[in-house]
Backbone atoms as SQL, in Angstrom:
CREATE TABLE atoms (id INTEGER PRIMARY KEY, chain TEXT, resi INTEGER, resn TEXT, atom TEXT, x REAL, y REAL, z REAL);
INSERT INTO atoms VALUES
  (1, 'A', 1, 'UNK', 'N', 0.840, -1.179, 0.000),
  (2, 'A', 1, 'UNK', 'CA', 0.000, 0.000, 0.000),
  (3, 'A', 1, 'UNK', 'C', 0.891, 1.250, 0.000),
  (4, 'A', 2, 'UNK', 'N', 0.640, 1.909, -0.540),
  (5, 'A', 2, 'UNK', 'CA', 1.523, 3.343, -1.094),
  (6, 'A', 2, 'UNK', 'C', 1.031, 4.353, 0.001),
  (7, 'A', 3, 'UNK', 'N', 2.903, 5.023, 0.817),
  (8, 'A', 3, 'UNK', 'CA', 2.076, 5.766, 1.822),
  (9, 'A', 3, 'UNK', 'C', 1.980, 7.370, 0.891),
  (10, 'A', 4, 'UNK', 'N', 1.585, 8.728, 1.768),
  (11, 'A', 4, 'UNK', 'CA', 1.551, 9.562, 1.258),
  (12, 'A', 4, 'UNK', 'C', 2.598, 10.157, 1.719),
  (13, 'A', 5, 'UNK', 'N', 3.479, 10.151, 0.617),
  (14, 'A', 5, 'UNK', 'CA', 4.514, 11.475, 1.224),
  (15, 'A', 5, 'UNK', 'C', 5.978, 10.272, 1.759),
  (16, 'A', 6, 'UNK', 'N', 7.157, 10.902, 1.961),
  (17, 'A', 6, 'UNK', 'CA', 7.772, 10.180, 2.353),
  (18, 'A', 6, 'UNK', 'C', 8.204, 9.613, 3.843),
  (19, 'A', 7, 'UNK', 'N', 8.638, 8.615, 3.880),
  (20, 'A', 7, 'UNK', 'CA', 8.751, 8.611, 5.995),
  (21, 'A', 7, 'UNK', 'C', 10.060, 9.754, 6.036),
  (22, 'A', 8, 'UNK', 'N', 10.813, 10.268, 5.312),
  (23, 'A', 8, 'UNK', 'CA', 11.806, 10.503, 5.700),
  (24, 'A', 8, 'UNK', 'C', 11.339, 12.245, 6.151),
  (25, 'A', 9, 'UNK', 'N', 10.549, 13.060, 5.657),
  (26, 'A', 9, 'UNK', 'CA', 9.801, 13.891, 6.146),
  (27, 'A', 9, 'UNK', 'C', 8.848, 13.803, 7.046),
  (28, 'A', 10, 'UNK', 'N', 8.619, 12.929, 7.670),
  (29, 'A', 10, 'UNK', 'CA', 7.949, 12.932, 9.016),
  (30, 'A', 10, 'UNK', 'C', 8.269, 13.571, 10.165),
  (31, 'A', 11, 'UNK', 'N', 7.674, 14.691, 10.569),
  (32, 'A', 11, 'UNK', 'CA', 7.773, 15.706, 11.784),
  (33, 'A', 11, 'UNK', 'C', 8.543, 16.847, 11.243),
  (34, 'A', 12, 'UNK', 'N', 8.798, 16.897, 10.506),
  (35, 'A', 12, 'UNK', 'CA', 9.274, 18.156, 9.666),
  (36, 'A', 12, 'UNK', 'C', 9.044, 19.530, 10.101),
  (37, 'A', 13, 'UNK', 'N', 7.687, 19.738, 10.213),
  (38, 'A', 13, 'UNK', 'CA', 6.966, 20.964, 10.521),
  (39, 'A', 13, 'UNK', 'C', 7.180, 21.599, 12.016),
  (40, 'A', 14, 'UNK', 'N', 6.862, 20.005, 12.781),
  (41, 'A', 14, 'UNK', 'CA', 6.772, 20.188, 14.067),
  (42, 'A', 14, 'UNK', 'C', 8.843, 20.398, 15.150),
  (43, 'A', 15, 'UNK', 'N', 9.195, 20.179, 14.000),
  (44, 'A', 15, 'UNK', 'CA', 10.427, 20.127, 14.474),
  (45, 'A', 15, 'UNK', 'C', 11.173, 21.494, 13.978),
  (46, 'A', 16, 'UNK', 'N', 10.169, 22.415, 13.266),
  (47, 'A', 16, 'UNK', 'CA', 11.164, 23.538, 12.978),
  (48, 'A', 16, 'UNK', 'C', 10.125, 24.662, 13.823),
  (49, 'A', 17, 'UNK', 'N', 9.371, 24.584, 14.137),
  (50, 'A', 17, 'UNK', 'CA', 8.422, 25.166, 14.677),
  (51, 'A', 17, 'UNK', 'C', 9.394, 25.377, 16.030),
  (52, 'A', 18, 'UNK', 'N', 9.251, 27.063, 16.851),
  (53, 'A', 18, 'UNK', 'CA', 10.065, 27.442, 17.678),
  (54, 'A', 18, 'UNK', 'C', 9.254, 26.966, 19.255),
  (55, 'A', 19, 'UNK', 'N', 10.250, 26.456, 19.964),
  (56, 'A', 19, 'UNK', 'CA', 9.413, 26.328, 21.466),
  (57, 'A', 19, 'UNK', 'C', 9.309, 27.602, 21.960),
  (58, 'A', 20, 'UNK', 'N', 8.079, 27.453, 22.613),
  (59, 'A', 20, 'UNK', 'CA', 7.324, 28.508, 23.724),
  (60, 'A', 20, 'UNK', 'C', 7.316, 28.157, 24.989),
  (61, 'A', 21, 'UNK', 'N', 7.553, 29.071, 25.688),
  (62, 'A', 21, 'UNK', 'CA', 7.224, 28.680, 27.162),
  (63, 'A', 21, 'UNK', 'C', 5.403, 28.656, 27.558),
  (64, 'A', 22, 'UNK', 'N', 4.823, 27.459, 28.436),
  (65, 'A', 22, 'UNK', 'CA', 4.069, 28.095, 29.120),
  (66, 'A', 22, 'UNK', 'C', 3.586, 28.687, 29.602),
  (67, 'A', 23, 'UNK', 'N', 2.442, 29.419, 29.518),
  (68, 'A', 23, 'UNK', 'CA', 1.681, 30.634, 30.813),
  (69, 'A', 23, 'UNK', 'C', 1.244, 29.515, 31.877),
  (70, 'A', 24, 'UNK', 'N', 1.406, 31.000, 32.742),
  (71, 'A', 24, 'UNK', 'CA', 1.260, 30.878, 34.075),
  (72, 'A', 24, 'UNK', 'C', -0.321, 30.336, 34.895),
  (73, 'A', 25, 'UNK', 'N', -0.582, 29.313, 35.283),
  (74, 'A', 25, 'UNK', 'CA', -1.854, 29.373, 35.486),
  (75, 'A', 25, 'UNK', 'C', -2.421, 30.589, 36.461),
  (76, 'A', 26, 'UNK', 'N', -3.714, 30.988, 35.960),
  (77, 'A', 26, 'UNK', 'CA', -4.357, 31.752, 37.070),
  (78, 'A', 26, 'UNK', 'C', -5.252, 32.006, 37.940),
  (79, 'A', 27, 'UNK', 'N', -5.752, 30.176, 37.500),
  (80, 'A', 27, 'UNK', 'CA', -6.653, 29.367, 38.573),
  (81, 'A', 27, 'UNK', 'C', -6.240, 28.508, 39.238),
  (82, 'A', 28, 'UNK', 'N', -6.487, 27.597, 40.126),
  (83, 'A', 28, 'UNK', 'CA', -5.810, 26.634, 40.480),
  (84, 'A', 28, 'UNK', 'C', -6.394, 25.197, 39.790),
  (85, 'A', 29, 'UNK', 'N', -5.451, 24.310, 39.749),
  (86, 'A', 29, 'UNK', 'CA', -5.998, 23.187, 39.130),
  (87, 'A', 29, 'UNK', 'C', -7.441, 22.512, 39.087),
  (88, 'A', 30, 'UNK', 'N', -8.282, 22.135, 37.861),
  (89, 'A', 30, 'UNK', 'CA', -9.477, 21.577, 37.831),
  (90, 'A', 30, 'UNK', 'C', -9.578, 20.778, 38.980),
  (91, 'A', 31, 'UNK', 'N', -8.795, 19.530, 39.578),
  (92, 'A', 31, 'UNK', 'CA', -9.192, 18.907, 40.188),
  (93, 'A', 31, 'UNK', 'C', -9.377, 19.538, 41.762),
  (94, 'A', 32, 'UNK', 'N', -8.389, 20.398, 42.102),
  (95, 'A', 32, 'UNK', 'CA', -8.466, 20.942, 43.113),
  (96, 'A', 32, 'UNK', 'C', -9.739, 21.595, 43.370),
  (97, 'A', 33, 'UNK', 'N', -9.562, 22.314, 42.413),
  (98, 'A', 33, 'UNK', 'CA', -11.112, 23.283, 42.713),
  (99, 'A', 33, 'UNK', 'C', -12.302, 22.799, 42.666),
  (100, 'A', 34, 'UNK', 'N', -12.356, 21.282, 42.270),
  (101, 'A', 34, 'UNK', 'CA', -13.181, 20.787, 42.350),
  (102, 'A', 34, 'UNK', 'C', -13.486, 20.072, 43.374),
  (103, 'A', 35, 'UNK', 'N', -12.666, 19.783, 43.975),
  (104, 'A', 35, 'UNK', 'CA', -12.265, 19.484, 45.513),
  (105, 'A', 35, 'UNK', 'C', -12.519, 20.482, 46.841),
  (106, 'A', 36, 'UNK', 'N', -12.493, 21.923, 46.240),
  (107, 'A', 36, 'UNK', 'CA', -12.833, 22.882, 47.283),
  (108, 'A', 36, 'UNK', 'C', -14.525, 23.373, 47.262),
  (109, 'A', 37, 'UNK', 'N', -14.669, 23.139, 46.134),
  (110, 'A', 37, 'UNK', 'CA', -16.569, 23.612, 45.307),
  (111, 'A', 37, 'UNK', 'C', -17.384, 22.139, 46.846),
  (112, 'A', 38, 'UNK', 'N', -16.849, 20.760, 46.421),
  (113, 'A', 38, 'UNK', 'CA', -17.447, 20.140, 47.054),
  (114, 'A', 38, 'UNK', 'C', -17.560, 20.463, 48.353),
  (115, 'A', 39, 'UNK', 'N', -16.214, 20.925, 48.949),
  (116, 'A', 39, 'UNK', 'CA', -15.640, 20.844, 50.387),
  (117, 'A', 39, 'UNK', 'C', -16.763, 21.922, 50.941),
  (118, 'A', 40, 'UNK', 'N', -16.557, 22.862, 50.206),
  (119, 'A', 40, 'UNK', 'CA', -18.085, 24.392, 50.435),
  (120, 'A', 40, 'UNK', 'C', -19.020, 23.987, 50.546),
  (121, 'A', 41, 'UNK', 'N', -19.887, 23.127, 49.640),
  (122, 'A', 41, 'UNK', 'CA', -21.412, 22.565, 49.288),
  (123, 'A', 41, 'UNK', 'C', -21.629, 21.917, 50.052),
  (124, 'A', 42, 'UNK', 'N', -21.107, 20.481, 50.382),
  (125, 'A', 42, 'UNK', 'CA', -21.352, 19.456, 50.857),
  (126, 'A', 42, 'UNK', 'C', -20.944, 19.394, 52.135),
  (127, 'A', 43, 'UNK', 'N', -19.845, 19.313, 52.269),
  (128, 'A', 43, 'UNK', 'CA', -19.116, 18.987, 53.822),
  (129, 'A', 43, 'UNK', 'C', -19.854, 20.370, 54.753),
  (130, 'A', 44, 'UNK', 'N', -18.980, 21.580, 54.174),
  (131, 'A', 44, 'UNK', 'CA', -19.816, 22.895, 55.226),
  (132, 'A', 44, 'UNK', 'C', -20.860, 23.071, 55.108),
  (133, 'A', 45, 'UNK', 'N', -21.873, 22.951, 54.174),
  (134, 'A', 45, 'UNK', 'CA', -22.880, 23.001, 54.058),
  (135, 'A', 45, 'UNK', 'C', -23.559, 24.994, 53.712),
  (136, 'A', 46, 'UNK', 'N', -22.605, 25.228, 53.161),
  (137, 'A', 46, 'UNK', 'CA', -22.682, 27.014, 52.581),
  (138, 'A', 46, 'UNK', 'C', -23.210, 26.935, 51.709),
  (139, 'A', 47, 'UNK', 'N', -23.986, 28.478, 51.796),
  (140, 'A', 47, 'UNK', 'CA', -25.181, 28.535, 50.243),
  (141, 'A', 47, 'UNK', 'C', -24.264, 29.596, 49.577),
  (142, 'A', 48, 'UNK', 'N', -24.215, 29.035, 48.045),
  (143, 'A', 48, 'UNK', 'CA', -23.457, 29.988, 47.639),
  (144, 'A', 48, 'UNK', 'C', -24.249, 31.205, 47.206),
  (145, 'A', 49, 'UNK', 'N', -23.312, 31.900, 46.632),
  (146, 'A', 49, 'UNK', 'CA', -23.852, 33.943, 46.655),
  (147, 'A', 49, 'UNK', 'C', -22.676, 34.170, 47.886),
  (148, 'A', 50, 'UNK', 'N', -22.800, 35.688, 47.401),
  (149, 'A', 50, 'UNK', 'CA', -22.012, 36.738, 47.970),
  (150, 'A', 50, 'UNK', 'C', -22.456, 36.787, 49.454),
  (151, 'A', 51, 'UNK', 'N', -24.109, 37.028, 49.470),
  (152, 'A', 51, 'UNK', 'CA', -24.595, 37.289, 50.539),
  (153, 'A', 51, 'UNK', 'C', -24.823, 36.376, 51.232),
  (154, 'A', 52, 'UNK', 'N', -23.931, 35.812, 52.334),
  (155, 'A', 52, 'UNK', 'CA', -24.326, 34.630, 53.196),
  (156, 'A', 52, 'UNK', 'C', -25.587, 34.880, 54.422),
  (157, 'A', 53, 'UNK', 'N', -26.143, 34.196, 54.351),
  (158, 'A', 53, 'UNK', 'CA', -26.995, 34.208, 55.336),
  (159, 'A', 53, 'UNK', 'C', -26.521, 34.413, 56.539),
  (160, 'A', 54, 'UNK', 'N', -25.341, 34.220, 57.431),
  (161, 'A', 54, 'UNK', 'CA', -24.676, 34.641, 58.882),
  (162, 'A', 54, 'UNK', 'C', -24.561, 36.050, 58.550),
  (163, 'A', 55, 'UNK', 'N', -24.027, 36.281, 57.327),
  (164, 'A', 55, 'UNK', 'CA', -23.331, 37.415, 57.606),
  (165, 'A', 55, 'UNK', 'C', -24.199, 38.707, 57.057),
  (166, 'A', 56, 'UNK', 'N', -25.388, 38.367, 56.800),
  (167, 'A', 56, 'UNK', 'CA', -26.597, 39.239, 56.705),
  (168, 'A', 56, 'UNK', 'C', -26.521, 40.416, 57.602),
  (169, 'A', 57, 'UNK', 'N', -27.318, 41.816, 57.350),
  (170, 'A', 57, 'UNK', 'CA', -27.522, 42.305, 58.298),
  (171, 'A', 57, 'UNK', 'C', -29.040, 42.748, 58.263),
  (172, 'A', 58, 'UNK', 'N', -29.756, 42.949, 59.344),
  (173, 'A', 58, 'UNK', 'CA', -30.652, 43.584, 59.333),
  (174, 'A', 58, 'UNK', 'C', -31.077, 44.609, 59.604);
């Protein structure tokens, strides 16, 4: 079976192409935060919104 192109050009593109550095994250990791969303909801039992119910005033 006839491939396309030759093997000897394989990665060609990707190998002249210049490295970049990473950015910086400016959230914290999916899993984490998904770990803290629960830890709020479930375990403490906080309603989310700004306005917490303790800290209400009347």
């Amino acid at each position: 079976m006839p491939t396309h192109g030759s093997l000897t050009k394989a990665g060609k593109v990707r190998g002249q192409t210049p490295k970049i550095q990473p950015r910086e994250r400016d959230s914290p990791i999916t899993k984490l935060r998904n770990k803290n969303n629960f830890e709020k909801r479930f375990e403490k039992k906080r309603s989310p919104g700004q306005r917490k119910e303790d800290k209400r005033r009347r």
